[in-house]
ROFI-999781 format. One line per 4 residues: number of its first residue (from 1); their letters; for each residue x, y, z of C-alpha. Coordinates in Angstrom, 2 decimals. Example, Ala and Ser with C-alpha at 12.3 -4.5 7.8 and 13.67 -1.06 7.14 Angstrom:
<nodes>
1) as) 12.30:-4.50:7.80 | 13.67:-1.06:7.14;
</nodes>
This chain:
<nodes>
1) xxxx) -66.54:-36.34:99.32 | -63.33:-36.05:100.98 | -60.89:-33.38:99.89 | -57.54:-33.85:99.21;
5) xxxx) -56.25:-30.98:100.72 | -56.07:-29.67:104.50 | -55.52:-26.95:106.11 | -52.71:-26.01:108.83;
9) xxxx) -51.01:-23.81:110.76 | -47.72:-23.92:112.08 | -47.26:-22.22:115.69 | -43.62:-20.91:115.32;
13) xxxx) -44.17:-18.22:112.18 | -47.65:-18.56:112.25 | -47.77:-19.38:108.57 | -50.26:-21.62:106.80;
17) xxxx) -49.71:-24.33:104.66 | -51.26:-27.15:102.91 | -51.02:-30.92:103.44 | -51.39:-32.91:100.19;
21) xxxx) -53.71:-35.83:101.39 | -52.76:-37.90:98.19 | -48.63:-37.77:98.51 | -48.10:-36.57:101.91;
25) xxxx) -46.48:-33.40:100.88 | -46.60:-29.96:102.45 | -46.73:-26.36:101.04 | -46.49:-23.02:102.13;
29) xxxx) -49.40:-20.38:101.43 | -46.50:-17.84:102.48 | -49.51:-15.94:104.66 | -50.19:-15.30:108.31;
33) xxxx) -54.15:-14.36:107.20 | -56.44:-17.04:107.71 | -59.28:-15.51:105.44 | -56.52:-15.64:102.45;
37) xxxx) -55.26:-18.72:103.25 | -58.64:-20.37:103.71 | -59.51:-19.00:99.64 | -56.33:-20.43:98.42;
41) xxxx) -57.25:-23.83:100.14 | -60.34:-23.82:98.30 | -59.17:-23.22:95.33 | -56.71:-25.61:95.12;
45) xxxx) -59.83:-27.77:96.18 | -61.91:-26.48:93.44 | -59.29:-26.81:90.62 | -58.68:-30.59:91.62;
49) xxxx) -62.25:-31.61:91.73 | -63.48:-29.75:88.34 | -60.05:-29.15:86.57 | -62.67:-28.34:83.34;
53) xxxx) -64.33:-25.84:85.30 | -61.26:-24.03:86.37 | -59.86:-23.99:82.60 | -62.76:-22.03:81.77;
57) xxxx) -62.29:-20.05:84.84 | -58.66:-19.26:84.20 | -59.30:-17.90:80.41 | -62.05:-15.41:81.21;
61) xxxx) -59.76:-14.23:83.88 | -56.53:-14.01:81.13 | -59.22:-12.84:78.58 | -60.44:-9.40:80.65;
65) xxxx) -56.59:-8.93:81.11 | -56.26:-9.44:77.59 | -59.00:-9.99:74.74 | -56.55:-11.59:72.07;
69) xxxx) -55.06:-14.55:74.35 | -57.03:-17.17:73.63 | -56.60:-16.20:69.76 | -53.00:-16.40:69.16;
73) xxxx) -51.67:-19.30:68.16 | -47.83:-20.44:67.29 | -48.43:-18.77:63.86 | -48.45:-15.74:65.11;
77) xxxx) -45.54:-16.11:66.91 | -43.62:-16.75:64.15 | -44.58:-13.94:62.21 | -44.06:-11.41:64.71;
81) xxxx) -40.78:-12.69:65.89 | -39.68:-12.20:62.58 | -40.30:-8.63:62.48 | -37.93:-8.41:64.58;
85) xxxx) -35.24:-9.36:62.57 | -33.16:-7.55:59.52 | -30.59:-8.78:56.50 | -29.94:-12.03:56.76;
89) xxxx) -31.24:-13.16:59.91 | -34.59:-11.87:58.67 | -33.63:-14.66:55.83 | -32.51:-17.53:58.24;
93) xxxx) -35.21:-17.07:60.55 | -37.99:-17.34:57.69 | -36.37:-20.50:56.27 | -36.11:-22.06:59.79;
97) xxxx) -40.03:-21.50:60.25 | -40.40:-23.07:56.86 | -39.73:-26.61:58.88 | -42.72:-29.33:58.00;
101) xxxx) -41.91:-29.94:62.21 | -43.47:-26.74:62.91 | -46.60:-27.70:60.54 | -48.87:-29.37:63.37;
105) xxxx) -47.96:-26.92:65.80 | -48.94:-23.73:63.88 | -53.01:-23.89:64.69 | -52.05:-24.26:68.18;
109) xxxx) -53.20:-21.82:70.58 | -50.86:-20.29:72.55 | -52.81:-20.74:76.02 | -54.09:-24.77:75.15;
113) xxxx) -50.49:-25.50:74.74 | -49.39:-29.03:76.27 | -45.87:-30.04:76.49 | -46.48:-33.32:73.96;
117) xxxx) -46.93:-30.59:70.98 | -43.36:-29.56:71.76 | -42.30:-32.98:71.82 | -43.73:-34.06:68.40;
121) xxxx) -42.01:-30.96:66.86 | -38.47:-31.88:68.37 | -39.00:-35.68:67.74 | -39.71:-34.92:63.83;
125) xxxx) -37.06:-32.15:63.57 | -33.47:-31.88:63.29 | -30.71:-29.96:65.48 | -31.66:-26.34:64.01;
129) xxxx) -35.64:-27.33:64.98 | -34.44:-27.59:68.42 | -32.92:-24.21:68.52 | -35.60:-22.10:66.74;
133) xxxx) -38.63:-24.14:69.03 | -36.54:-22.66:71.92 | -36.51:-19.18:71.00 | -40.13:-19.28:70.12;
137) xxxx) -40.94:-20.87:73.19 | -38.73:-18.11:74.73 | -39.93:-15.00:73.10 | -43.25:-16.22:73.59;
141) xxxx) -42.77:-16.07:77.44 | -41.01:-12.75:77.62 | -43.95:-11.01:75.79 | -46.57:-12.67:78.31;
145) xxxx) -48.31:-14.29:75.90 | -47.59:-17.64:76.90 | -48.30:-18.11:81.18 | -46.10:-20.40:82.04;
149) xxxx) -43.11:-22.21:80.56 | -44.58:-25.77:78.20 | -41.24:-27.06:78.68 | -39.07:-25.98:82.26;
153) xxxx) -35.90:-25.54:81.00 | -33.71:-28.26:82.23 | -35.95:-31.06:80.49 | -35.40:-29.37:76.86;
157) xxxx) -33.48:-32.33:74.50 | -29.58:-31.41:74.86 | -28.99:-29.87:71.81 | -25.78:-31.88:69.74;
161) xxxx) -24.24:-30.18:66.91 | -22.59:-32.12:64.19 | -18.82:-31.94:64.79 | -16.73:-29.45:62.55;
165) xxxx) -13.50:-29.44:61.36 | -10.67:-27.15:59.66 | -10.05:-27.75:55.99 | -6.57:-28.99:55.39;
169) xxxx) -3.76:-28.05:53.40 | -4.34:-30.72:50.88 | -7.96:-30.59:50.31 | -7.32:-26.70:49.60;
173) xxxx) -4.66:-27.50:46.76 | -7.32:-30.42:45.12 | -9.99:-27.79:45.27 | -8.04:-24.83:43.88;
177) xxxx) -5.99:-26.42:41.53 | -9.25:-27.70:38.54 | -11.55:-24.26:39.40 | -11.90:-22.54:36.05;
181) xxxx) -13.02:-19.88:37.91 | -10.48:-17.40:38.12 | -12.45:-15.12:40.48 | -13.44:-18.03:42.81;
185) xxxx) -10.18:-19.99:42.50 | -8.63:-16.28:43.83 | -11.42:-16.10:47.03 | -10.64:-19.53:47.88;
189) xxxx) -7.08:-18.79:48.08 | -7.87:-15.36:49.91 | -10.34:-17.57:52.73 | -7.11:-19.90:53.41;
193) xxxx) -4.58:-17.17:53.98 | -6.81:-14.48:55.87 | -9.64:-16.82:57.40 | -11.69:-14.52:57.68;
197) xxxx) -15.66:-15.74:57.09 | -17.20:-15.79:53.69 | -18.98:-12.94:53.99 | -16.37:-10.44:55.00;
201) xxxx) -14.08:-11.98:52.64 | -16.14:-11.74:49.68 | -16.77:-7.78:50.81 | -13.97:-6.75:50.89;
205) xxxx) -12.75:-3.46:49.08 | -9.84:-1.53:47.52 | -10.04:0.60:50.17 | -9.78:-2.17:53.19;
209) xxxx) -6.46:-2.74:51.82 | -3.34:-0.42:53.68 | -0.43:-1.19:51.18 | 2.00:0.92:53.12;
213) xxxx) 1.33:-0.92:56.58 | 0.81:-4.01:54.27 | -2.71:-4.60:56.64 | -6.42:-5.19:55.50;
217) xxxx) -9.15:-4.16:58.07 | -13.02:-4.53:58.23 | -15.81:-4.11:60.06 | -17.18:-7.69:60.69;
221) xxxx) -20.51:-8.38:59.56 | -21.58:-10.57:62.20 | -20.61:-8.45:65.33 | -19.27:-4.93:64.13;
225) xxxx) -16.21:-5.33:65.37 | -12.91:-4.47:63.77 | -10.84:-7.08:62.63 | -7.22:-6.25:61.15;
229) xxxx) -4.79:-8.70:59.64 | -1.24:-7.91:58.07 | -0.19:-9.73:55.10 | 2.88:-10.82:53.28;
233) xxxx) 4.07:-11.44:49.79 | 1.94:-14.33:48.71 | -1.48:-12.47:49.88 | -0.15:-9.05:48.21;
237) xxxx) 0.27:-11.28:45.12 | -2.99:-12.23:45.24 | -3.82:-8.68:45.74 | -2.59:-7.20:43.04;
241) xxxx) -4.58:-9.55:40.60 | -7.92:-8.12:42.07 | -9.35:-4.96:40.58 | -7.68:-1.89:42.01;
245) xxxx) -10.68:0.36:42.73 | -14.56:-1.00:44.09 | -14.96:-4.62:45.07 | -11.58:-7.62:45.16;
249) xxxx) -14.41:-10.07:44.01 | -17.58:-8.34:41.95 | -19.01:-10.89:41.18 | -19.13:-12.99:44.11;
253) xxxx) -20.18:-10.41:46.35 | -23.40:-10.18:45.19 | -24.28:-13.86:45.82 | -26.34:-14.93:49.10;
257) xxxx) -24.15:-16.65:51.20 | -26.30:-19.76:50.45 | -25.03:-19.59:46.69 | -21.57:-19.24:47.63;
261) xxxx) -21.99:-22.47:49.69 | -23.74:-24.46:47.38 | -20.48:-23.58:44.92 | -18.19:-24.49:47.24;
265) xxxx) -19.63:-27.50:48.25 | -20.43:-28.63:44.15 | -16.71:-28.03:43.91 | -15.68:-29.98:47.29;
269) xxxx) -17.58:-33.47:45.47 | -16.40:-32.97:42.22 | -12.82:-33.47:43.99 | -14.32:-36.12:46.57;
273) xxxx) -13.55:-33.57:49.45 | -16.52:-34.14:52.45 | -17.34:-33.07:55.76 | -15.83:-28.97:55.28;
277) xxxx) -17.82:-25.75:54.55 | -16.63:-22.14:53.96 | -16.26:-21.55:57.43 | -13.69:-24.82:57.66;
281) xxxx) -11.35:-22.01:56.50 | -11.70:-19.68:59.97 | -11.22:-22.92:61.72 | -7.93:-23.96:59.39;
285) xxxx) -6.24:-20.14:60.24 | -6.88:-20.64:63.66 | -5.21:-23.84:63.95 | -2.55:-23.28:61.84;
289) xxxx) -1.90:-20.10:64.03 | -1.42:-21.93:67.13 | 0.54:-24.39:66.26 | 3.21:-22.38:64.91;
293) xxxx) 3.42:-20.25:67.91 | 1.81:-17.32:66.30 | 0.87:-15.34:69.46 | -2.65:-16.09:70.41;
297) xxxx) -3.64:-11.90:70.77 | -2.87:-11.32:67.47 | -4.38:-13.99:66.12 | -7.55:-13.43:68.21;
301) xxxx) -7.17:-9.93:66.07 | -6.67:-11.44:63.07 | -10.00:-13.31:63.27 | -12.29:-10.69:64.35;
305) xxxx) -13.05:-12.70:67.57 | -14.29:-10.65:70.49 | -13.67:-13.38:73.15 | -10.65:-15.14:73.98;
309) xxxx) -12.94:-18.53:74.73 | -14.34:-18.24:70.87 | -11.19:-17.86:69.66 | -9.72:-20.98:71.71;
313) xxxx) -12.69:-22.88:70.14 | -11.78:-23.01:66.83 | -8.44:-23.45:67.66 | -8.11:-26.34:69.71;
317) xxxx) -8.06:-29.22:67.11 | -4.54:-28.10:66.63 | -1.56:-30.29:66.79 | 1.23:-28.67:68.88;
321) xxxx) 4.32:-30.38:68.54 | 5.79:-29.89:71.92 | 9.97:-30.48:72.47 | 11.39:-32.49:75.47;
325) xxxx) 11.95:-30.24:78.75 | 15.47:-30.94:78.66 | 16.07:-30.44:75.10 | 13.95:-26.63:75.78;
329) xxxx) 15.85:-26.36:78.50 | 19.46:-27.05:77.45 | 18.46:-24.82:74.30 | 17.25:-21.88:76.77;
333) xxxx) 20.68:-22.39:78.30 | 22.41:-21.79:75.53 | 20.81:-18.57:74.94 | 21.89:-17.45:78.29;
337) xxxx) 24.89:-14.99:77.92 | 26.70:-15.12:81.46 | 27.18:-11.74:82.64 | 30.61:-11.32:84.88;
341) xxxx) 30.90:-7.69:86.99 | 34.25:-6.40:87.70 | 35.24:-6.06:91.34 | 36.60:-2.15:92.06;
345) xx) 39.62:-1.19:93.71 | 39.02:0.04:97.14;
</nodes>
């Protein structure tokens, strides 16, 4: 039988490759030894004639290296990737790996992984399925458990998130104005003229509050980082309604951040309001901040937001209204006081 690879040698180098007799292609064995080269040929030989063979070949060799390899499956992934993880992105991750996508590939061990089992997943999940598959595949790969990538990187589905968009001033005032809720009517109002996240909002303390400096600051609970905001009369109005010692909200900070969702959006139907979340409020500050000229450091303070592109992201919906040049500029001129210098005697 003839075999599909050759053997060669190149005189300049003196390096050893292989000729594929099947599509013509050559590859380097990246040795100058003939004895190693001439096992390598063979076992690319071997592995093409009897690719069974060399399956069973290849797990005894992972299996002396490591007994449990040909035991794990995607399961067990899952579980101990979660270990990893506290608070709530110990929740998220746990309701992510609840997906019925993920139910075929569970049983599947690690090492008989074929790329179609990824496929099937991403073809019967959604956008989030996408992005949890990854870091599985991922973390599966960085603890050596899984050989080789199932999926090289650059053929992974782009991943398309749904579009979001600030909450405007008018949907605000129809959700507001029927909540019964004094408490939530109050953290509403407190998410459209701080923007911070829900979260942080609903955290917040007597003791975040500087009255003589007229600033609230916090520790974000996403990244850690400080985030300080000054505030004027209609926000120390608001303020002063709270409870003066412990918690501004007492009873909404001890719902999940699911809960507080699920209220805002009953609330956003019941009005016929679509398409905004919680968060719609970061991305309505932001906005709102640039295109009143609010300078964009302090508002990159305001938000908590460690990097300048981040910040520009929620921002850049807004709609600057931008003057003529020569109107600007005949305005700047105006401003201009002439300055005249006395000439001295001599």
């Amino acid at each position: 039988m003839k075999q599909r690879f050759r053997l060669y040698r190149r005189k300049r180098g003196g390096r050893f490759y292989l000729h594929d007799g099947l599509t013509g292609k050559q590859e380097s064995l990246t040795t100058c030894d003939r004895k190693e080269a001439s096992r390598l040929l063979h076992a690319k030989n071997e592995a093409q004639d009897q690719p069974a063979i060399n399956l069973q070949i290849a797990r005894a060799y992972l299996a002396a290296s490591d007994p449990h390899i040909a035991t794990r499956d995607w399961q067990f992934v899952m579980v101990e990737t979660a270990k990893l993880k506290k608070g709530s992105t110990h929740e998220r991750w746990e309701r992510a790996m609840r997906d019925k996508a993920f139910d075929d590939l569970r049983p599947v061990p690690i090492l008989e992984t074929r790329p179609e089992h990824f496929l099937r997943v991403l073809e019967s999940g959604a956008v989030c399925t996408n992005i949890f598959l990854r870091r599985l595949h991922n973390f599966a790969l960085d603890m050596t458990w899984l050989p080789w990538p199932v999926i090289p990187k650059r053929r992974w589905p782009q991943i398309t998130f749904k579009e979001k968009r600030a909450i405007t001033w008018k949907e605000h005032q129809d959700i507001v104005a029927g909540e019964s809720n004094v408490e939530l009517r109050a953290y509403y109002e407190l998410l459209w003229q701080l923007g911070g996240s829900q979260t942080d909002m609903a955290s917040l303390t007597s003791e975040n509050i500087d009255w003589t400096g007229r600033t609230i600051s916090y520790a974000r609970m996403k990244t850690g980082g400080q985030a300080t905001i000054h505030f004027g009369d209609t926000v120390a109005a608001l303020l002063r309604e709270r409870p003066a010692t412990g918690h501004l909200f007492p009873q909404i900070v001890r719902w999940k951040e699911s809960d507080r969702g699920k209220a805002f959006i009953r609330r956003c139907r019941l009005v016929g309001v679509s398409g905004v979340s919680l968060h719609s409020y970061r991305y309505a500050w932001a906005e709102r901040a640039k295109t009143c000229g609010y300078p964009e450091r302090f508002a990159q303070e305001a938000l908590g937001h460690g990097s300048i592109a981040v910040h520009r992201a929620y921002a850049r919906k807004a709609q600057m209204k931008l003057p003529a040049l020569e109107e600007y500029e005949r305005e700047f001129q105006q401003k201009v006081v002439p300055v005249h210098f006395e000439k001295k005697a001599v």
